[in-house]
C-alpha positions in Angstrom: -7.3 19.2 8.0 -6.5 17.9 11.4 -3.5 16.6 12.6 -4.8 13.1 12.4 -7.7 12.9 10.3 -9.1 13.6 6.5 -11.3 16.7 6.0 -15.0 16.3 4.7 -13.3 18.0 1.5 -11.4 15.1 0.3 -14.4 12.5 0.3 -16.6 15.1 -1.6 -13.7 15.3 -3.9 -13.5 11.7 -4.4 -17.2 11.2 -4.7 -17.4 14.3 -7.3 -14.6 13.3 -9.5 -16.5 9.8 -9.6 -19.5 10.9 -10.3 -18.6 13.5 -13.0 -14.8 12.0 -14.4 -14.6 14.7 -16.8 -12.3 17.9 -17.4 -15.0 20.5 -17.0 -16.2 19.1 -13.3 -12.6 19.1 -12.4 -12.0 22.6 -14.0 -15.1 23.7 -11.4 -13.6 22.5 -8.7 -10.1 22.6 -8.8 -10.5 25.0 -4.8 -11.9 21.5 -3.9 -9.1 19.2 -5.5 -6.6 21.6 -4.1 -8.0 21.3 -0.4 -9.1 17.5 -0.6 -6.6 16.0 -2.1 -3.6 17.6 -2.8 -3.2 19.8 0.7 -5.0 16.7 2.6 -2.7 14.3 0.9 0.4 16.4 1.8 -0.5 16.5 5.6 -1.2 13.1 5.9 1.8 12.0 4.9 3.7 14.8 7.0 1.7 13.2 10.2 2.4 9.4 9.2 5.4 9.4 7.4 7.8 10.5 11.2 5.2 7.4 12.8 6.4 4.9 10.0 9.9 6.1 10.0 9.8 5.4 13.5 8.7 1.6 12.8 10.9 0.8 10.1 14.0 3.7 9.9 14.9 3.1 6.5 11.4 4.2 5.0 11.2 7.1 2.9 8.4 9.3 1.8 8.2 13.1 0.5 5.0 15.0 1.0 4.2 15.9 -2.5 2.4 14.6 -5.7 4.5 12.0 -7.3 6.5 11.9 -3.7 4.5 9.8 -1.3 1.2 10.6 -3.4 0.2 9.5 -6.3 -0.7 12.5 -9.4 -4.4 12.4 -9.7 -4.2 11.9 -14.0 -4.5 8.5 -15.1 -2.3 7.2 -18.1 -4.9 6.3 -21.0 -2.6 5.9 -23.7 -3.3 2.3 -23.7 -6.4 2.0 -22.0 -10.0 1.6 -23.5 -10.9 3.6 -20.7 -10.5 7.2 -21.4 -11.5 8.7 -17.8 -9.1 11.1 -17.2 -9.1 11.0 -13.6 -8.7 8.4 -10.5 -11.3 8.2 -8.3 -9.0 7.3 -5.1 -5.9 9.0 -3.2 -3.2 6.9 -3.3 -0.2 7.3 -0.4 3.0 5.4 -0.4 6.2 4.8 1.5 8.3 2.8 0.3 12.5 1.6 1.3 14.9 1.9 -1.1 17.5 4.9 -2.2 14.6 5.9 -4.7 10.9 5.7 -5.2 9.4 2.4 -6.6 7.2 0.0 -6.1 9.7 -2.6 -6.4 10.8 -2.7 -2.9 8.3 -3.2 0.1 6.6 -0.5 2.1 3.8 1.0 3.3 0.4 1.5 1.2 -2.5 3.5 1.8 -5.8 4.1 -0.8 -8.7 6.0 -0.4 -12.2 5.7 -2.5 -15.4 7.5 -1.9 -16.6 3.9 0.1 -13.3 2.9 1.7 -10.0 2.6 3.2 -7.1 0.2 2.5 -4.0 0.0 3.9 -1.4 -2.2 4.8 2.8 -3.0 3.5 4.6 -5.7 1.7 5.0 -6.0 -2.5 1.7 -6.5 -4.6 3.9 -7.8 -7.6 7.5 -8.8 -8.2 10.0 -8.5 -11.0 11.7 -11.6 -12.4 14.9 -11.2 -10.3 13.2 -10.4 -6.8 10.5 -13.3 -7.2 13.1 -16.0 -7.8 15.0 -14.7 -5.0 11.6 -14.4 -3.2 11.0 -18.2 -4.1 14.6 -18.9 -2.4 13.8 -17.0 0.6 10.8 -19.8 1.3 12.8 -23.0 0.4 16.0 -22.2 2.3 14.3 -23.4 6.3 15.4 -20.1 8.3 14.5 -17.6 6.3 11.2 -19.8 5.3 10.3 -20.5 8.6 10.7 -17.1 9.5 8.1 -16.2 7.0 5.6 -18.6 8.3 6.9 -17.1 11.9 5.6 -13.4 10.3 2.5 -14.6 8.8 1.2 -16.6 12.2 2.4 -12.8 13.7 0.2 -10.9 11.7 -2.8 -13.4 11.8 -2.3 -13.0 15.1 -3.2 -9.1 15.5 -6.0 -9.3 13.7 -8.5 -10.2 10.7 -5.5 -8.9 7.9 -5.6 -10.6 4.5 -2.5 -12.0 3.1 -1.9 -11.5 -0.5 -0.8 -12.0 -3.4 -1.4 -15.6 -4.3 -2.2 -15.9 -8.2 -1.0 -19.4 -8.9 -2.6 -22.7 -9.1 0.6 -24.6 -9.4 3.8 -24.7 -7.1 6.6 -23.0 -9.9 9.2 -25.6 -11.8 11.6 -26.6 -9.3 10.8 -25.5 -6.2 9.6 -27.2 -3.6 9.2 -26.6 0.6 7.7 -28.3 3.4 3.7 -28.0 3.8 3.4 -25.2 6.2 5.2 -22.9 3.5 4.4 -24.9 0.0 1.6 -22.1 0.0 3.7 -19.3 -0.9 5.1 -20.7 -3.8 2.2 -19.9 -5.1 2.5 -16.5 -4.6 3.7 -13.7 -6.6 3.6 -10.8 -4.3 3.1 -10.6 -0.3 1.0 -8.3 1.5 -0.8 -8.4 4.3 -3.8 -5.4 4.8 -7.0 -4.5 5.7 -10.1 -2.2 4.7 -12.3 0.6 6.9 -15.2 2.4 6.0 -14.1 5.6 4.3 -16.0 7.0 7.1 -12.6 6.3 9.6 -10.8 8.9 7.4 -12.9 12.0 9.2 -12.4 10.5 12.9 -10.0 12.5 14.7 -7.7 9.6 15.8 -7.8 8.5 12.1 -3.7 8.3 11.8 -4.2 6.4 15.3 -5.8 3.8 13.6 -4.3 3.6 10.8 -0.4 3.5 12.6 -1.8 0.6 15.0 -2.4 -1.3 11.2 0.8 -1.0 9.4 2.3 -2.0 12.9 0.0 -5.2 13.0 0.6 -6.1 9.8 4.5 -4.7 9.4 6.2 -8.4 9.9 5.3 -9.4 6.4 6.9 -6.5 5.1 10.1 -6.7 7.7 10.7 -10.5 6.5 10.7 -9.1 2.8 12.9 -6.5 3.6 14.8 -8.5 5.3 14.7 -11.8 3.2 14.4 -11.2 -0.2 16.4 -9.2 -2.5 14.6 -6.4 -4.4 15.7 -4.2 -7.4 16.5 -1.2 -5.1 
């Protein structure tokens, strides 16, 4: 690949291995697996990890399968859904002495359609929620969150997530402005691209001037809210 950008390889990977989710297609075209996604994967993060590390200096990643990327094999021990495959490249870096997805960082996916990207925490354990809960009632560190959010909004058209309840949690409570987020049980704040973007040569361009748009939700969390790392 390029310094900056996916090769064709990986999105005919992706669109192979989603058309044909079976052993014997992979078997075929393990050359294109190896090319796509595992060398593809590997350089990415080599070019992006250094650009992040620059934005946040205590990010970590390691360019490797089950480092910063994500193994291709899917768990189906307890799924009805025996595929044996993703169909998607997942990158991550993350902060913390150790790899998790407990603390925020940096995300990255890649389908056969599209891109998605962005930081924060999709879901939080018991411990860091309340804390995260905390973190919104006390007013600086809550009005620094609504500070971040207005900051990100701000750079762009970047969704905020994770909100998954319809009512505020027992015994907490917060002025209007930041009520919302008790209602959360993760933050993140991303966008999508057509998984066109991955071939264009300024592809890690793009996807550096994201994570910095959107990196003051994940700088209050890191900041603000105590994690399990």
């Amino acid at each position: 690949m390029s310094a900056t950008g996916f090769p064709q390889a990986t999105l005919d990977f992706l669109s192979g291995i989603a058309a044909h989710n079976e052993k014997a297609w992979f078997d075929e075209n393990r050359a294109l697996y190896e090319a796509g996604y595992v060398a593809a994967g590997r350089a990415f993060v080599e070019e992006m990890g250094p650009r992040l590390k620059a934005l946040s200096p205590s990010v970590q990643f390691a360019a490797k399968v089950n480092g910063s990327q994500s193994r291709i094999n899917r768990d189906v021990r307890f799924s009805k859904d025996k595929r044996p495959s993703k169909t998607h490249l997942d990158l991550w870096f993350w902060h913390g002495e150790k790899r998790s997805w407990d603390c925020p960082g940096f995300w990255f996916r890649l389908t056969p359609d599209g891109v998605h990207l962005g930081c924060g925490l999709h879901g939080m354990g018991k411990e860091t929620l309340e804390s995260f809960r905390h973190s919104i009632v006390l007013p600086r560190s809550g009005k620094a969150l609504v500070a971040a959010v207005e900051a990100v909004r701000a750079n762009g058209d970047y969704e905020i997530g994770e909100k998954t309840r319809k009512r505020l949690p027992r015994g907490f409570e917060a002025p209007e402005e930041r009520a919302e987020f008790l209602l959360y049980e993760g933050l993140t704040a991303g966008t999508s691209l057509p998984a066109s973007a991955a071939l264009e040569a300024d592809f890690a361009d793009i996807c550096m001037s994201h994570f910095t748009a959107t990196w003051p939700v994940g700088k209050w969390l890191l900041d603000e809210v105590a994690t399990g790392a």
